[in-house]
N, C-alpha and C positions, 0 to 999 in steps of 0.2 A: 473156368477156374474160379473157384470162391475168390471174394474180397480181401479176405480172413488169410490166406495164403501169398496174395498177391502182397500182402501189406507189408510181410516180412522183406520184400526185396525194397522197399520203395525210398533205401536210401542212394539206390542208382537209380532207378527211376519207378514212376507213381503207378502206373499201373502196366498189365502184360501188352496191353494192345502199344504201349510204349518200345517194347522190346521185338515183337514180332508182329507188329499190324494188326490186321481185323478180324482177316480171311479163315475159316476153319483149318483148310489146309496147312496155312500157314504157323496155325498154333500148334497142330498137332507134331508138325516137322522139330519145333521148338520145344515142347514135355519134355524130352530127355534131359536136353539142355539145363532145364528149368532142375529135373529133380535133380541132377548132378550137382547144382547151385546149393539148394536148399541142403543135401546132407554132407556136403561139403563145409557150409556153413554153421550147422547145427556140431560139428566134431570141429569145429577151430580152437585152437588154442592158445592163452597167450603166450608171450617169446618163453620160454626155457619150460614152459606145460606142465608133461609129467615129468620131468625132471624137477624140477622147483619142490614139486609134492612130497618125490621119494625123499631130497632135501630136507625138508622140514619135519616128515616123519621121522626121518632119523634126528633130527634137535632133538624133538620133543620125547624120545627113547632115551637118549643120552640126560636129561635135564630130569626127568623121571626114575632114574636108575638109581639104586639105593647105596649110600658109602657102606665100604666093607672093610673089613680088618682082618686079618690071619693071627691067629692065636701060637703063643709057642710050637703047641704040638702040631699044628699047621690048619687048625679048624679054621672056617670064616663065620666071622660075628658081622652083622648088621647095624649100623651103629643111628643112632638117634642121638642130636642134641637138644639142648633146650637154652634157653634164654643165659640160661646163668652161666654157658660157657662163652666166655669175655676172656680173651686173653689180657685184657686191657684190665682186668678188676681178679686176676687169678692169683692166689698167692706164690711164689717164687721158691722152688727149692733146686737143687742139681740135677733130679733127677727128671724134671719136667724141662728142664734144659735141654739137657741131653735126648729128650724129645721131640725137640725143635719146638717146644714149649706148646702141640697138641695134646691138649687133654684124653682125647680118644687112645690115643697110642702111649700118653703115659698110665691109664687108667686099665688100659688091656695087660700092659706087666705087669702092674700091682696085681688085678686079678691072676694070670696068670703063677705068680710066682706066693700068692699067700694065702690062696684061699682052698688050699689041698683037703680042707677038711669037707668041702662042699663034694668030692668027686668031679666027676663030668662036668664043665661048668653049662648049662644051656642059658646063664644068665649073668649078667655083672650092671649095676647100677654103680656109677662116678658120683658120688656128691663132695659137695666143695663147702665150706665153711670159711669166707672172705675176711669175714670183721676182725679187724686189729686188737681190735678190746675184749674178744672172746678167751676162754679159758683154753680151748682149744682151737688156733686155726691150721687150717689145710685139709685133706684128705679123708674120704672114708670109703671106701669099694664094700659092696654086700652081695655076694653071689649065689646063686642056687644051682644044685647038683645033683645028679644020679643019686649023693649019699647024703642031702642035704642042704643046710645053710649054715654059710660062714660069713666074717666079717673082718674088716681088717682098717687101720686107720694109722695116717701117715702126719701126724700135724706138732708144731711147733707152738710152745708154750709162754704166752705172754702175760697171762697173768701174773700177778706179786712181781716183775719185774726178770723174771725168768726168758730165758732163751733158747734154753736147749730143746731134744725134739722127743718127743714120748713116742711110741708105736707100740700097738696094741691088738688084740683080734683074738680070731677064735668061732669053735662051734658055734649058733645060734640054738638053743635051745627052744623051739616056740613054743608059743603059750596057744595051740589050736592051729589050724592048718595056716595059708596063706592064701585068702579069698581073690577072685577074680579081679579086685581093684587093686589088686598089690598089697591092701594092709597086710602090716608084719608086726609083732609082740614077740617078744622073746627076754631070755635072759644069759649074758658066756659067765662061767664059772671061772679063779684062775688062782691060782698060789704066786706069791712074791715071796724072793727071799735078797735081802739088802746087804750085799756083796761090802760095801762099803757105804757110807754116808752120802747118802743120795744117788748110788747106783746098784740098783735093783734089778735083778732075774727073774723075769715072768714066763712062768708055764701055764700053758692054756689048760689045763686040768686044776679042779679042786684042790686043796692042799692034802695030806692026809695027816698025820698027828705028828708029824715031825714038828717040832716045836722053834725050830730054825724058817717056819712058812707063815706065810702070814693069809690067809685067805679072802675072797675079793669079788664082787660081784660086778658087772656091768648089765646095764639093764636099756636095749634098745627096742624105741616103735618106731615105726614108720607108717606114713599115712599121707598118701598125694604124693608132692616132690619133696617131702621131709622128710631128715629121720633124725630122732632123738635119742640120744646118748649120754645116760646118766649114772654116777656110781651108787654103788651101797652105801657104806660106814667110810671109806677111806678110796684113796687113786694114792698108786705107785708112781704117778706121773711126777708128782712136786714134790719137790724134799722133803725129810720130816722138820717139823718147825713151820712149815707154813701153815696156814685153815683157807685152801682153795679146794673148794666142791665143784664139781665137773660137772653141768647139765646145759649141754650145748645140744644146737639142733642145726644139720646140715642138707644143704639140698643138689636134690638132684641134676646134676649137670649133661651127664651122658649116660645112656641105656645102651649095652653090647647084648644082642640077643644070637643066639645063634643060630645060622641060617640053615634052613629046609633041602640037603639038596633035591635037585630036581631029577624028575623021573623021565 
């Protein structure tokens, strides 16, 4: 028997004539022995083997698996976050309470319940808008649909010393398709009409010549994890009397795509 063979056993001992003498006979009695050794030894495994394996494939499945979310109508979205969901740096309102303060799940009803203008949603992006000092913080969801793109924004008003909450949205008109990186250009159209002194009725349509409306532009881009949110001539958001212009830019927190079922 080669050397090369014998070597593998030679931590019981060094070589064959060790195990079974000199004699031909004598070796050949012993071969069986021998290979029984060898592929006995070549299939050992250590303590828990394959079991240990099937184990850790299953971690590494579980650790791999995508978070998912159910939509009202009972779709699943795939959800993605990013950096900027910090519960620790997120603005506070009731309704993100009542979410147990995830963003995914408060960012999924806002989509679901305002962005009807988009159709089917196959898409919803969460941006957040943190800074205290902005014109507008909190909330903005942008979804895409079967019948389009809408927009919709949830934020509390700090500028000039104001406190109340503005909420706003609507069709996105875009200004050319919406290219493979996400950029987005567009503009929502909307009439106000001032019920009383600082409380205003916005419809997401144009005004038409009723002279009781006041007509209104919002003009948002987005581009990366940003999106920019600025008015025409006036925002129905701050009383009249004040001169606060609204060109806030928010970002992206959570992406709800929804998921492929499987075949």
């Amino acid at each position: 028997m080669p050397r090369t063979i014998a070597s593998r056993f030679d931590t019981n001992f060094q070589t064959l004539s060790d195990l079974v003498g000199t004699s031909g006979e004598e070796m050949r009695s012993a071969l069986p022995f021998v290979w029984a050794f060898a592929l006995t030894a070549g299939c050992s495994e250590s303590p828990g083997g394959r079991n240990e394996q099937v184990v850790e494939t299953g971690r590494a499945s579980e650790a791999t698996a995508p978070e998912t979310i159910a939509s009202k109508g009972g779709s699943t979205f795939t959800v993605v976050r990013t950096a900027r969901d910090r519960p620790s740096t997120l603005p506070s309102n009731a309704d993100l309470k009542m979410s147990d303060g995830d963003l995914a799940k408060y960012g999924m009803s806002l989509c679901d319940e305002n962005l009807s203008d988009a159709g089917k949603l196959t898409r919803c992006d969460v941006y957040v808008q943190p800074d205290r000092s902005g014109t507008l913080v909190g909330y903005a969801v942008v979804g895409q649909g079967d019948k389009g793109t809408s927009f919709h924004t949830v934020a509390d008003l700090r500028a000039a010393g104001h406190g109340a909450r503005c909420s706003f949205g609507g069709r996105i008109d875009l200004e050319g398709a919406i290219d493979a990186s996400g950029v987005l250009e567009g503009r929502n159209a909307y009439s106000a009409w001032e019920k009383e002194p600082g409380n205003w009725l916005i419809s997401p349509e144009a005004a038409t010549d009723d002279e009781n409306f006041a007509s209104g532009v919002w003009y948002l881009k987005r581009s990366g994890d940003k999106l920019r949110v600025t008015q025409e001539r006036w925002n129905p958001c701050y009383p009249g009397g004040t001169d606060v212009y609204i060109d806030e830019v928010f970002y992206r927190a959570v992406t709800l795509t929804k998921a492929v079922p499987s075949r």
